[in-house]
FITITOR-295278 format. One line per 2 residues: number of its first residue (from 1); their letters; for each residue x, y, z of N, C-alpha, C. Coordinates in steps of 0.001 Angstrom, whole numbers, plus 500000, padded with zeros to 6 digits. Layout:
NUM) a) X Y Z X Y Z X Y Z ~ ...
***
This chain:
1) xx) 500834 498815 500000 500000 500000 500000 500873 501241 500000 ~ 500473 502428 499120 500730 503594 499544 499853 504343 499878
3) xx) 500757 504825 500910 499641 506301 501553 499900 507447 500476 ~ 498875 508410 500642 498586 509808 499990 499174 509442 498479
5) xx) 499137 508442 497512 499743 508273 496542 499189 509541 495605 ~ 497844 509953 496159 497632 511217 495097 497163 512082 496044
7) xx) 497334 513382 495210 496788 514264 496671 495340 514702 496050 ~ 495156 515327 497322 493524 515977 497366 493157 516474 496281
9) xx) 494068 517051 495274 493488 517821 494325 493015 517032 493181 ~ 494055 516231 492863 493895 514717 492348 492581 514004 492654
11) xx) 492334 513826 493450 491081 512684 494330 490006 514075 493752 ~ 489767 515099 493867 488799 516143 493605 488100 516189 491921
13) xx) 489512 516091 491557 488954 515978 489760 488197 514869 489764 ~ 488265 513474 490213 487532 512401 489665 486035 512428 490050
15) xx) 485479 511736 489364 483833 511872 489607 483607 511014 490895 ~ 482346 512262 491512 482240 512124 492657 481103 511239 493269
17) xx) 480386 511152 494201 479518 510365 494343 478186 510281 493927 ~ 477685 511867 493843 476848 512330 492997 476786 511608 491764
19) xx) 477886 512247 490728 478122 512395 489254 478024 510269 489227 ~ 478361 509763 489837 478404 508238 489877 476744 507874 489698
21) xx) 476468 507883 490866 474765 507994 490866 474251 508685 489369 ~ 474389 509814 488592 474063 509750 487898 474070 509242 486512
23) xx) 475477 508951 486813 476116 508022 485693 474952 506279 485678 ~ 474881 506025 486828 474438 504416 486773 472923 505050 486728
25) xx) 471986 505809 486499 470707 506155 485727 470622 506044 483844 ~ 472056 505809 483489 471777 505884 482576 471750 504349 481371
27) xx) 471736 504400 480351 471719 502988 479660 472946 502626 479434 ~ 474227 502889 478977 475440 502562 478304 476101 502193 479642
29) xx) 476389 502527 480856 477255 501732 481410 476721 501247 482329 ~ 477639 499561 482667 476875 498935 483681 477240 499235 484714
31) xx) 476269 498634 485492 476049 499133 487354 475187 497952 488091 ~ 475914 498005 489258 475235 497143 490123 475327 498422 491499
33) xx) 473840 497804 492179 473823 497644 493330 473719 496657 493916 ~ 474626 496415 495373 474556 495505 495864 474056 495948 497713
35) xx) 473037 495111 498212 472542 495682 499340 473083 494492 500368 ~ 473761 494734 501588 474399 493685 502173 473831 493997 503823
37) xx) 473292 494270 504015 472003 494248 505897 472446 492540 506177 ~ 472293 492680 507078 472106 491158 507642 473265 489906 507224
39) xx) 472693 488890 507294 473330 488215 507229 473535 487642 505462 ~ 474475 487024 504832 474497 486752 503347 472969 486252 503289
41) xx) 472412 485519 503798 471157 485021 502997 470399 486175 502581 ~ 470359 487711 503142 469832 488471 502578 470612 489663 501367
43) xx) 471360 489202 501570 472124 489813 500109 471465 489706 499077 ~ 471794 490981 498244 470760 491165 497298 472127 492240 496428
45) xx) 472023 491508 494695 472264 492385 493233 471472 492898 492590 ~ 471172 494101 492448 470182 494053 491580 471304 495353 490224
47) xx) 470571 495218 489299 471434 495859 487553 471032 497169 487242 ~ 471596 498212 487220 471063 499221 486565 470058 499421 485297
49) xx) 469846 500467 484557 469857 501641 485088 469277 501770 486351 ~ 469681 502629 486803 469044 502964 488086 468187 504528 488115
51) xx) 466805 504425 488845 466333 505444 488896 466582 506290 490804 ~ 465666 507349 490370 466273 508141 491820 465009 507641 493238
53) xx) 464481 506499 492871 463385 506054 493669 464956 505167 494721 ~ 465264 503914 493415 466032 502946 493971 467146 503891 495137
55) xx) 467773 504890 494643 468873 505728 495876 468472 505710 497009 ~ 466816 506231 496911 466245 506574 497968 465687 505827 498848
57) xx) 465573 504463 498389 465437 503517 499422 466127 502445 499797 ~ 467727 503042 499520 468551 502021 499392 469312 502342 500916
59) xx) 468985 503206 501667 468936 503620 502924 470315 504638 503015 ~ 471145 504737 504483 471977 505335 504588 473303 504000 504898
61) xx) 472961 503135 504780 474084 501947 505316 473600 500898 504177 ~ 474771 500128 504266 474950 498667 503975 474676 498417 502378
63) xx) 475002 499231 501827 475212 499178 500476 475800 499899 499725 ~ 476180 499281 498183 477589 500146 497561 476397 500406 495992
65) xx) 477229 500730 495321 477157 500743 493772 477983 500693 493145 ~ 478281 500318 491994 479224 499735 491346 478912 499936 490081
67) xx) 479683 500992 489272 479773 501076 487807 481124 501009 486941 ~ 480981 500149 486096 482024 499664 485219 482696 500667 483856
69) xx) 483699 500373 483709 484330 501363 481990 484269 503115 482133 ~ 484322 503582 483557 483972 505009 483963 484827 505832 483421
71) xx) 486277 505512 483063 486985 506022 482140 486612 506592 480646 ~ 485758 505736 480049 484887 506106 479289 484165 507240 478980
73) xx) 483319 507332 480308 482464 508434 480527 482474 509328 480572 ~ 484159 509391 481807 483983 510541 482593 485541 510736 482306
75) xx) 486242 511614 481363 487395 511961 481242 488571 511987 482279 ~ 487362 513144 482748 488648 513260 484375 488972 512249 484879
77) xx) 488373 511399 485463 488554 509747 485988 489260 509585 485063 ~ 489419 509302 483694 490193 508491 482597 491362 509399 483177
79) xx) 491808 510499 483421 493429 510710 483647 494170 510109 485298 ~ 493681 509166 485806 494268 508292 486971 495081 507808 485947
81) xx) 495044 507023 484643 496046 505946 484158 496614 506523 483827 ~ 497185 507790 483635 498351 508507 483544 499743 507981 485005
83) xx) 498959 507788 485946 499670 507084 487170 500709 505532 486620 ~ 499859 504983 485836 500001 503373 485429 501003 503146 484198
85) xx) 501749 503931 484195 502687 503655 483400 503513 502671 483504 ~ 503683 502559 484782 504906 501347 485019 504341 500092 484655
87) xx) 503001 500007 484816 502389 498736 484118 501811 498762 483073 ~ 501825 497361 482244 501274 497031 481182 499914 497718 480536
89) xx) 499809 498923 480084 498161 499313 479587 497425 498509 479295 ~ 498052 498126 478065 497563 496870 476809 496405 496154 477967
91) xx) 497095 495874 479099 496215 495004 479842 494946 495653 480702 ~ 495008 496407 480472 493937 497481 481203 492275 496850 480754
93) xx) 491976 496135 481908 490228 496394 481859 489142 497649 481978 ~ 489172 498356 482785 488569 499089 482841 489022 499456 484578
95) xx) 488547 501228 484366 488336 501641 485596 486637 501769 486747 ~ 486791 500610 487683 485486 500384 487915 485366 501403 489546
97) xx) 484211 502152 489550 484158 503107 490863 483116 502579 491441 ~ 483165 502486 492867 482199 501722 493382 482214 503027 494375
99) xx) 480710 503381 494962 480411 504373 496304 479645 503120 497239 ~ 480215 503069 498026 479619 502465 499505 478903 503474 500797
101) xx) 477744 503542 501463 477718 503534 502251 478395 502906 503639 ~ 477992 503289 504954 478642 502710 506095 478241 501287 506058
103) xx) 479303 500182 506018 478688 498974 506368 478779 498324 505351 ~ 478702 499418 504293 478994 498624 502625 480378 497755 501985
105) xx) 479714 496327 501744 480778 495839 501464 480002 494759 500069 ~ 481279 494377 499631 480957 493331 498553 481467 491615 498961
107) xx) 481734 491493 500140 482002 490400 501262 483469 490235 500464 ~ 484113 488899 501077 485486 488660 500959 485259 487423 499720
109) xx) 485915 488378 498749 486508 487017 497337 487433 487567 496725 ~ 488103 486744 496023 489278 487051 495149 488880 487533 493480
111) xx) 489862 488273 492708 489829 488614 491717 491185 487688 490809 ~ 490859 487162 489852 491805 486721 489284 492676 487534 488005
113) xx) 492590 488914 488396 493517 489838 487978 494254 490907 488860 ~ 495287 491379 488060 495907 492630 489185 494883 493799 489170
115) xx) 494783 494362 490657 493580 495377 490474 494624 496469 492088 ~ 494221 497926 491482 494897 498683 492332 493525 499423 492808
117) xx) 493409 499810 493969 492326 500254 494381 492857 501741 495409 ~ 492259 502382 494600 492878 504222 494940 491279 504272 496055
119) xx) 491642 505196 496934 490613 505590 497951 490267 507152 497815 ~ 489161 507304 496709 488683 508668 496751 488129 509383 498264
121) xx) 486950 509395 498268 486159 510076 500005 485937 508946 500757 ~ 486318 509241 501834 485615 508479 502970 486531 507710 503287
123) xx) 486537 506447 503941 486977 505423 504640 486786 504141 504747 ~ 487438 503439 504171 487387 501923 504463 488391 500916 505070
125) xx) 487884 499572 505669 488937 498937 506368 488812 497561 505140 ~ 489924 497321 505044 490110 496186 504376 491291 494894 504941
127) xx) 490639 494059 504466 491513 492935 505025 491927 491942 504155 ~ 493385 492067 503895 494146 491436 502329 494581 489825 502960
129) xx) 494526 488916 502390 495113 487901 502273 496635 487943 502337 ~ 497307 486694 502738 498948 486830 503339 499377 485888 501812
131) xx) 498372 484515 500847 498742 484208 500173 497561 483548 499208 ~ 497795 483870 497809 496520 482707 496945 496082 482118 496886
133) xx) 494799 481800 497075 493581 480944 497350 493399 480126 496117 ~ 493741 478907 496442 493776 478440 494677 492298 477376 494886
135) xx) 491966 477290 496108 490793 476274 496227 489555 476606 496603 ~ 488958 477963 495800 488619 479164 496622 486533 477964 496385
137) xx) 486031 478446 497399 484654 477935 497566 483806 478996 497724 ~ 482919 479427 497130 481507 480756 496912 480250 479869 497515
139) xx) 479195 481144 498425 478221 481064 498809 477508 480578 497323 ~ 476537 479529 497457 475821 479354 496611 474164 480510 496619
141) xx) 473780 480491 495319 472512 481495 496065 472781 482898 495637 ~ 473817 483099 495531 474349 484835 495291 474506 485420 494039
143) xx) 474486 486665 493686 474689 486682 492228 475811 487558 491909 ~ 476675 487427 493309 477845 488001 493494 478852 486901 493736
145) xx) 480244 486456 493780 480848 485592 494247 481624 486194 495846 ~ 480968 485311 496644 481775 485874 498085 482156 484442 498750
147) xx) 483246 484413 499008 484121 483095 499910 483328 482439 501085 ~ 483368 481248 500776 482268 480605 502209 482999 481225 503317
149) xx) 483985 480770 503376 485248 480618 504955 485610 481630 504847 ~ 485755 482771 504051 486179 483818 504586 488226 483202 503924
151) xx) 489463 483888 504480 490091 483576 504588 491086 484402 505804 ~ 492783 483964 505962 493337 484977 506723 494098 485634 506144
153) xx) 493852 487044 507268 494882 487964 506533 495312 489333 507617 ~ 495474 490223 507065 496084 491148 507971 495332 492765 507616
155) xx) 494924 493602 508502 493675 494802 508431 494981 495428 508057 ~ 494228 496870 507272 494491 497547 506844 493474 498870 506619
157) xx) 493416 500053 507289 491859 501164 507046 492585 502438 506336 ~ 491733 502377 504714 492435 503506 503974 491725 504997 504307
159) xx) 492588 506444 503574 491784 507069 503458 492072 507468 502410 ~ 491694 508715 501834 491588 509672 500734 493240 509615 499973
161) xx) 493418 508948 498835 494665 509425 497963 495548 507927 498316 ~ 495475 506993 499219 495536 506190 499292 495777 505259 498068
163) xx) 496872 504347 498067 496587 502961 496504 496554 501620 497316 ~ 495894 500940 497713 496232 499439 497684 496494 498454 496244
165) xx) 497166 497832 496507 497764 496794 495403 496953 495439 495425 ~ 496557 494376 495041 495771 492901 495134 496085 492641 494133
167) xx) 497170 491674 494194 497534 490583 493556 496537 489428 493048 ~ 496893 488750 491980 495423 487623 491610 495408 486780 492757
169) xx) 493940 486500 492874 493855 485123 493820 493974 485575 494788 ~ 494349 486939 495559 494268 486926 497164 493152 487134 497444
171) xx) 492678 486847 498574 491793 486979 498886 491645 488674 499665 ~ 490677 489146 499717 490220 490321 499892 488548 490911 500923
173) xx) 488743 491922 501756 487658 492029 501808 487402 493613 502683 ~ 486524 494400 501995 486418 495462 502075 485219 496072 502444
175) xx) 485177 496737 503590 484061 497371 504530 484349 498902 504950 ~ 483504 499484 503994 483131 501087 505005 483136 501667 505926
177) xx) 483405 502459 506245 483893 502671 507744 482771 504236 507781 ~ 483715 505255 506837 482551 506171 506291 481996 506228 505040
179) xx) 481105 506964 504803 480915 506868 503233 481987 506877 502107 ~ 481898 506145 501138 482998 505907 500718 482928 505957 498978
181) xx) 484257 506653 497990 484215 506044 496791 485446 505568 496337 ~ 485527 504561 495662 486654 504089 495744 487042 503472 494281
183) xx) 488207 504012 493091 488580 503738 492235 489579 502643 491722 ~ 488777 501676 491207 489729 500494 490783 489912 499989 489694
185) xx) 491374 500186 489592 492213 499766 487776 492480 498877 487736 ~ 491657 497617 487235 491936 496363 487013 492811 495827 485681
187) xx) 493215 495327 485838 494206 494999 484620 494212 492947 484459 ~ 493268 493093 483314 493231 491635 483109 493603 491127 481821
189) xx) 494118 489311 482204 494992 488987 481038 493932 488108 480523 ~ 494350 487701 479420 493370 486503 478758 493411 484716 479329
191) xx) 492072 483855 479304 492646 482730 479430 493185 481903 478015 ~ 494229 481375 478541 494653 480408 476967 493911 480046 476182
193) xx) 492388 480048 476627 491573 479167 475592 490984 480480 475141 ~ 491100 481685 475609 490742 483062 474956 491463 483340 473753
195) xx) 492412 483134 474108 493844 483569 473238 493638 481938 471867 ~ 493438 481128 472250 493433 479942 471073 492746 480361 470462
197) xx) 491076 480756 470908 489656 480652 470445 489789 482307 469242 ~ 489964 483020 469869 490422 484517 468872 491197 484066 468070
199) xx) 492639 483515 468495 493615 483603 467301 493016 482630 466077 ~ 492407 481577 466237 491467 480713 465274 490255 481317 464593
201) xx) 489964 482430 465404 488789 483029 464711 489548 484258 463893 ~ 490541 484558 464342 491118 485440 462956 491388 484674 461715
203) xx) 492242 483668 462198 492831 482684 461046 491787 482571 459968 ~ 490567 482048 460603 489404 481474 459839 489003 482949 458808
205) xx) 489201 483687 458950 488351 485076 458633 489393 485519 457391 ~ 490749 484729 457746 492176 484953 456501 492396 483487 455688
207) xx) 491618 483793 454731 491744 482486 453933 493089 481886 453808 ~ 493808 483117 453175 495249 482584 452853 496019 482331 454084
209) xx) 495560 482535 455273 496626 482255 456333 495803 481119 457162 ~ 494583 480496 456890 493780 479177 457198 494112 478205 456552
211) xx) 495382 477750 456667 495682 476303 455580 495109 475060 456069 ~ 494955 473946 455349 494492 473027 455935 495559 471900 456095
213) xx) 495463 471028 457224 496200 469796 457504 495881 468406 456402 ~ 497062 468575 455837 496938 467520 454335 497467 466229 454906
215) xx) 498049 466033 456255 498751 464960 456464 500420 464453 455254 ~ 501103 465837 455209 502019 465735 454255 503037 465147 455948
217) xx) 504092 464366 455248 505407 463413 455855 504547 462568 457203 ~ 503684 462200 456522 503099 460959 457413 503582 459501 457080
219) xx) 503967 458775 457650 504341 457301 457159 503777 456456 457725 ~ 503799 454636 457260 503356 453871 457725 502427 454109 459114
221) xx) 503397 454499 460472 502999 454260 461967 501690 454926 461638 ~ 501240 455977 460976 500312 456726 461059 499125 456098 460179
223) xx) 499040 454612 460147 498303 454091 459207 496670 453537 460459 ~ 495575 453228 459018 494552 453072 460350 494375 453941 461230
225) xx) 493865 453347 462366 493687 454759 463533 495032 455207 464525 ~ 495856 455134 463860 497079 455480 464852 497301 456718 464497
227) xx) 497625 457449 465372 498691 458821 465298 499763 458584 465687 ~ 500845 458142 464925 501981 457744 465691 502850 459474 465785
229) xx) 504217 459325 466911 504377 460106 467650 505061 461139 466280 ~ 505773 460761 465007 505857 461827 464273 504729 462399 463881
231) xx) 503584 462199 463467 502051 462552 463616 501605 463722 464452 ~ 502182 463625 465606 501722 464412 466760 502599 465840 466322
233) xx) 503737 465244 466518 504799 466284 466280 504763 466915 464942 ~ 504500 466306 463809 504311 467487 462701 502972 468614 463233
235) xx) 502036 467634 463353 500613 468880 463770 500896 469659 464830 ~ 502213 469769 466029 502422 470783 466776 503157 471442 466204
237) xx) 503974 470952 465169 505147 471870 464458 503773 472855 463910 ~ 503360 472366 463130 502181 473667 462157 501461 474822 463006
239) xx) 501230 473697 464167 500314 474993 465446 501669 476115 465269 ~ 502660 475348 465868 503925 476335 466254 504019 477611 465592
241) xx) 504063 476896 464076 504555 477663 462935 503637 479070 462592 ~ 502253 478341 463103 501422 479668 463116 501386 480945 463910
243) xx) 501907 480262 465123 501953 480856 466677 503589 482213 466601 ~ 504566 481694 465647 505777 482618 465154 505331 483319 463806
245) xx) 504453 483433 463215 504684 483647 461897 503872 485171 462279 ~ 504134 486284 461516 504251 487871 461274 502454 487716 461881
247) xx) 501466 487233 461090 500056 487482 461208 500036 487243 462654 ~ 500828 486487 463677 500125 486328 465261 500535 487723 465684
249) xx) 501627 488355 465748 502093 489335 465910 500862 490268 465560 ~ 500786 490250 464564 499459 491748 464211 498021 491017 464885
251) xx) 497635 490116 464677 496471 489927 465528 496590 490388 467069 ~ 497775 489803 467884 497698 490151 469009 497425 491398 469422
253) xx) 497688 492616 468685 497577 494263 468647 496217 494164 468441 ~ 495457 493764 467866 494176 493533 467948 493824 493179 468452
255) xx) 493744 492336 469235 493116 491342 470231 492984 492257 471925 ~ 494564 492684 471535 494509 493342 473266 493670 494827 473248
257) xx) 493561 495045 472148 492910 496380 472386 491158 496088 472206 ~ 490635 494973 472482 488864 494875 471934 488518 495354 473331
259) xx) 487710 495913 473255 487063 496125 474517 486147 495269 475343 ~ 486092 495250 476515 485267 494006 477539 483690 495217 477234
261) xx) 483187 495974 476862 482244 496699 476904 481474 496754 475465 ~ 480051 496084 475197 479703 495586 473771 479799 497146 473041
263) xx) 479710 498242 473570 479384 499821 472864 480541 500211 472538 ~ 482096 499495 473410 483166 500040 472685 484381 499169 471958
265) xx) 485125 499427 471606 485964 499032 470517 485212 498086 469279 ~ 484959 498651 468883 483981 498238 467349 484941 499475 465980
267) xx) 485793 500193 466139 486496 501038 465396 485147 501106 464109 ~ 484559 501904 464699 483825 502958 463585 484168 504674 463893
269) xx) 483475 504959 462625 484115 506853 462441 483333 507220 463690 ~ 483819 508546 463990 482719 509783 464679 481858 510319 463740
271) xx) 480790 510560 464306 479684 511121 463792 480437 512553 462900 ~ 481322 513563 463656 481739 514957 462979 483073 514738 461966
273) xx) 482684 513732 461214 484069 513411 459648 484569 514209 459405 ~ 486119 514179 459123 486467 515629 458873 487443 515024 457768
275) xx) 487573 515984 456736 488279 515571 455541 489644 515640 455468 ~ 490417 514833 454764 491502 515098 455168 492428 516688 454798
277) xx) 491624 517197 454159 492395 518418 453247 492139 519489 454923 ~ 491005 519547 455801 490838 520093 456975 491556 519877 457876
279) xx) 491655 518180 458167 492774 517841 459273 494435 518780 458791 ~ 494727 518539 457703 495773 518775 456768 495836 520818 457660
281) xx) 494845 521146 457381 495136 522358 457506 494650 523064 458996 ~ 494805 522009 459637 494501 522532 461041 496123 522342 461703
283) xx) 496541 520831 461374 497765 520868 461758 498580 521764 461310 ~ 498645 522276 460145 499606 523331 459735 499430 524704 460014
285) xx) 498238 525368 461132 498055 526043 461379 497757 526220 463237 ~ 498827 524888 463364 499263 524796 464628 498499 524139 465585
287) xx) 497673 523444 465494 496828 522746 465944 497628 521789 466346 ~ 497394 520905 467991 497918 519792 468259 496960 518455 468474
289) xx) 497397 517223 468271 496497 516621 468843 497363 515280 469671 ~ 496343 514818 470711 496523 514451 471362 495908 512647 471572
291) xx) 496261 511419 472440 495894 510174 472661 495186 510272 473425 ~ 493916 510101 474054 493083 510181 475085 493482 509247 475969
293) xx) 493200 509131 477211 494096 508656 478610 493180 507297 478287 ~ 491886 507231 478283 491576 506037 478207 491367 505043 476767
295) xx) 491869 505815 476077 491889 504892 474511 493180 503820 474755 ~ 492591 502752 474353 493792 502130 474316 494830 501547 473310
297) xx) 496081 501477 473490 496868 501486 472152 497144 499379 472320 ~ 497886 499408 471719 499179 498161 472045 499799 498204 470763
299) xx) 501441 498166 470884 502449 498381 469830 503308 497452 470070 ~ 503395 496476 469271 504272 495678 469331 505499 495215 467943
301) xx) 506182 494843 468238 507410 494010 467108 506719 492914 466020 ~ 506999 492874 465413 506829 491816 464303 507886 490644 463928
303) xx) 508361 489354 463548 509923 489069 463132 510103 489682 462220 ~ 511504 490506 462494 511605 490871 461243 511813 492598 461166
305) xx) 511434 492956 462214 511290 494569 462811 509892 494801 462293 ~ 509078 494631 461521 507981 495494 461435 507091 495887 462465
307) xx) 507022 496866 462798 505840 497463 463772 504535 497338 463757 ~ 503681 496710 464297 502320 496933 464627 501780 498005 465842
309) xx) 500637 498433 465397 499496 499066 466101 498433 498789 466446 ~ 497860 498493 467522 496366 498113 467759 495553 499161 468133
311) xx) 494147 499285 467853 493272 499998 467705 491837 499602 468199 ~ 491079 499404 468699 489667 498940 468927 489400 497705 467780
313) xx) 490547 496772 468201 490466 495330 467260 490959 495762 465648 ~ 491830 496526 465618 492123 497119 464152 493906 497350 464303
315) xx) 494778 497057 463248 495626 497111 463158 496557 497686 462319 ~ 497388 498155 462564 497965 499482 461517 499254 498950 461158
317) xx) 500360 498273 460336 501454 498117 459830 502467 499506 460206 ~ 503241 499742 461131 504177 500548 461307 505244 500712 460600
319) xx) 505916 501642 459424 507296 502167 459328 507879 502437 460303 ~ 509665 502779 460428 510233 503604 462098 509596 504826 461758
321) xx) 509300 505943 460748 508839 506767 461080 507650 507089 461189 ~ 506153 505896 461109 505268 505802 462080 505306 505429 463470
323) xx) 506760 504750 463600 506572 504171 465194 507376 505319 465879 ~ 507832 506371 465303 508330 507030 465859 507062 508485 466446
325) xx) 506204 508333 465664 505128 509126 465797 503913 508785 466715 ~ 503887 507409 466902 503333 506438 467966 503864 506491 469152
327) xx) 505171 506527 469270 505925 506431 470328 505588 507656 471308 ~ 505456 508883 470213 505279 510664 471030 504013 510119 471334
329) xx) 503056 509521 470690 501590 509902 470486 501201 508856 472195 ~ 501919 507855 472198 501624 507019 473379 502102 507371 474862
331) xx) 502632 509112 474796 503103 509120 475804 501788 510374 476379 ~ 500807 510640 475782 499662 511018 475851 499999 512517 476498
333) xx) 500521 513292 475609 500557 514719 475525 501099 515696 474620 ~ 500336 516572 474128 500003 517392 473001 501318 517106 471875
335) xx) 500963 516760 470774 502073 516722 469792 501440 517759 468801 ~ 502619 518669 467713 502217 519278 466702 503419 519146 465722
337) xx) 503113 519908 464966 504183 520157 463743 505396 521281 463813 ~ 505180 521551 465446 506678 522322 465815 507737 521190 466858
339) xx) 506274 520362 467699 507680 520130 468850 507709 518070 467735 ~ 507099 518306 466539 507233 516942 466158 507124 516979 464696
341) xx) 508010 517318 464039 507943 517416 462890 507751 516722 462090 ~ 507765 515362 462200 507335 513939 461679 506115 513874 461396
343) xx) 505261 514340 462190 503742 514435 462173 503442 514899 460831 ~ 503888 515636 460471 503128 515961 459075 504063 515027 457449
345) xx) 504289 513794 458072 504183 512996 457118 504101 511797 457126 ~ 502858 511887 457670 502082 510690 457899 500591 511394 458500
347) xx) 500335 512076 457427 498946 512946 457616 497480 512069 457288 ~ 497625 510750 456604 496798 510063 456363 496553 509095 457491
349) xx) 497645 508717 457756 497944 507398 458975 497003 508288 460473 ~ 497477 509361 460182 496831 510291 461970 495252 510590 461578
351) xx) 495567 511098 460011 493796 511285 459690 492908 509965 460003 ~ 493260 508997 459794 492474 507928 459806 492268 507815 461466
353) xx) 493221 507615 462195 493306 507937 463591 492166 508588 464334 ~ 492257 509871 464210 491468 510705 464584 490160 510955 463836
355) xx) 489713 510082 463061 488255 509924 462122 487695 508552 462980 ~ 488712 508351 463703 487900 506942 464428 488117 507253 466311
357) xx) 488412 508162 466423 488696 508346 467798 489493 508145 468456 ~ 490707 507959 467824 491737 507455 469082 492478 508533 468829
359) xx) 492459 509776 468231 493397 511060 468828 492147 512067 468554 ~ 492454 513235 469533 491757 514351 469167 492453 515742 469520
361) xx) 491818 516514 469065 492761 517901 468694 492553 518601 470497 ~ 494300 518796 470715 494333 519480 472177 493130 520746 472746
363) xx) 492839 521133 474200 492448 521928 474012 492818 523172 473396 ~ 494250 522964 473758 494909 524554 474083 495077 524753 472211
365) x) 494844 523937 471273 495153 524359 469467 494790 525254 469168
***
C-alpha cells in the first residue's frame, strides 16, 4: 500500500459520488447495486439503470454501487492511468468506481487479475490475504461471488489518495467505515483458451493464412487409427509455425485492444468526419492533437522489425517513422508540427486515427 499516493486535488477531479449515481441512471454503462444488511442470505444484486426512487430507498448503510468502463464516461477519471505507466496498459480492463455507504461491502473474494484500488472520500477497512487461494469455495445462492470461509489475513483502514495493490487470487475484503468512493484499475489477462479461440477466429476470417492439415510426411505408423508420435509432432510443428509467423504478431495488437464493453471498441468513424484536406490544415496552422488517457493502444514488434498498432480490434502496419510518431503519440501529451515534425508525414495514417477516435485535437490548438 501507499499512503497519499495522490493528493487531494487529484482525488477532487475524479467523479464524485453524485456524478456516479448519475452516471448508473443511465443505459450505456453497467452498474450494480449491491445491498448487504444482515446476514448473506439476505444479500441482494440488483442491475442498473438505476432510477432516483432505487437511491432513495437504498437507505443510509449497507450498500455500495458499482459502475464499470467510467473512464469512458467521465474523462477526468480516465486521467488516473496517467499514474500506470509502470504497468502494462495493453492490459487494462477498465476503471470500475464503486460508492459504499457505512457497512457497505461486497464480502470477501478474490479477483483473478491485478487490480489497484485508489481511495477517493471516505473510509474503508480492508483485510488482504497473506497468500493465493487456489481452492477458493463461493456462497451458493448469490449473484455476486463471496468466499464461504472467509480467509486469513492482515487489516488495513484507507483514506483519501491512498493505493492498495491485490495481487490475483488473494483473497480480499472490504468494509466502510465512512461513506465511501473508491477507484479500481483492474488489469486483466486473457485465458489460453481466449487467446486459442480469437487467434482461430482470425485465422478462419484469413483464407490465405487458414491452411488446411493435408497429412504431408506421414508414414506407415500413422496408418489406420494410429497417430503415431511423428504425427503428433508434425501437427504441433504447424500449430507452432502459426503461433511465430508475422500474422500472430498483428492479431495480438488487435486482440489486446477489443474492449470488455459491447458499445466500445467496434472502430467505427465519429459522427463529425472531417476531411483530410481540413485535418491537413489545422495541423499546419498549429493545431495539436493528442491520445486520450483512456483509449487504448498496444504496439508491438513483428519478426523481422515490422511494427504493429492496435486499435479497437484494428491494426495498423508501422514504418520507424510511424513508430516514431506512435511512440510521442503514446506518451499522451500534446504533439504538433513544431515540437514533432514527423507528424506531418504521415497525415493520412493520423487522419484515419482521429476519424475513428483514438486522437483528438488538444484543448489549448
Amino acid at each position: 500500500m501507499v499512503r497519499k499516493a495522490l493528493s487531494s486535488a487529484e482525488i477532487e477531479g475524479l467523479i464524485s459520488a453524485d456524478e456516479l449515481a448519475g452516471l448508473a441512471m443511465e443505459e450505456a454503462p453497467r452498474s450494480r447495486m449491491l445491498k448487504t444488511a444482515g446476514s448473506s442470505d439476505d444479500w441482494s444484486c440488483d442491475y442498473g439503470p438505476f432510477g432516483e426512487g432505487d437511491f432513495a430507498a437504498a437507505g443510509e448503510a449497507d450498500w455500495s454501487l458499482l459502475v464499470q468502463n467510467v473512464e469512458q464516461f467521465h474523462p477526468d477519471t480516465a486521467d488516473l492511468l496517467s499514474h500506470f505507466d509502470f504497468v502494462p496498459r495493453w492490459l487494462l480492463d477498465d476503471i470500475m468506481v464503486g460508492f459504499s455507504a457505512p457497512g457497505g461491502t461486497v464480502g470477501a473474494h478474490i479477483d483473478t487479475y491485478h487490480v489497484f484500488l485508489i481511495q477517493g472520500q471516505g473510509q474503508r477497512r480492508w483485510k488482504i490475504g497473506r497468500e493465493p487461494i487456489s481452492d477458493e469455495v463461493y456462497i451458493q445462492g448469490l449473484d455476486f461471488k463471496v468466499l464461504v470461509d472467509g480467509f486469513d489475513g492482515d487489516e488495513v483502514v484507507v483514506e483519501s489518495g491512498d493505493v492498495l495493490y491485490i495481487p490475483p487470487k488473494f483473497g480480499h475484503d472490504g468494509v466502510t467505515l465512512k461513506s465511501a468512493v473508491t477507484y479500481s484499475v483492474g488489469l486483466l489477462g486473457p485465458k489460453m483458451s481466449e487467446l486459442f479461440s480469437g487467434y482461430g477466429q482470425y485465422l478462419s476470417e484469413h483464407e490465405q493464412l487458414d491452411q488446411r492439415y493435408v497429412g504431408e510426411d506421414l508414414d506407415i505408423e500413422s496408418s489406420g487409427f494410429i497417430l503415431s508420435p511423428s504425427a503428433v509432432d508434425n501437427l504441433r510443428n504447424q500449430l507452432s509455425e502459426r503461433l511465430i509467423a508475422k500474422d500472430f504478431t498483428q492479431w495480438l495488437v488487435e486482440f489486446f485492444t477489443e474492449s470488455t464493453h459491447e458499445e466500445f471498441g467496434i472502430y467505427t468513424e465519429r459522427e463529425d468526419v472531417l476531411c483530410l484536406d481540413s485535418f491537413s490544415a489545422a495541423l499546419n496552422d498549429g493545431a495539436s492533437l493528442i491520445k486520450p488517457n483512456f483509449i487504448k493502444f498496444a504496439v508491438t514488434a513483428a519478426p523481422g522489425g515490422e511494427f504493429h498498432l492496435g486499435f479497437d480490434c484494428h491494426s495498423f502496419a508501422l514504418d520507424e517513422g510511424r513508430f516514431t510518431v506512435v511512440q510521442a503519440l503514446v506518451k499522451e501529451q500534446a504533439v504538433n508540427a513544431q515540437n514533432l515534425p514527423a507528424l506531418m508525414h504521415h497525415l493520412e495514417f493520423l487522419h484515419e486515427l482521429y476519424n475513428h477516435e483514438a486522437l483528438e485535437f488538444a484543448e489549448n490548438s
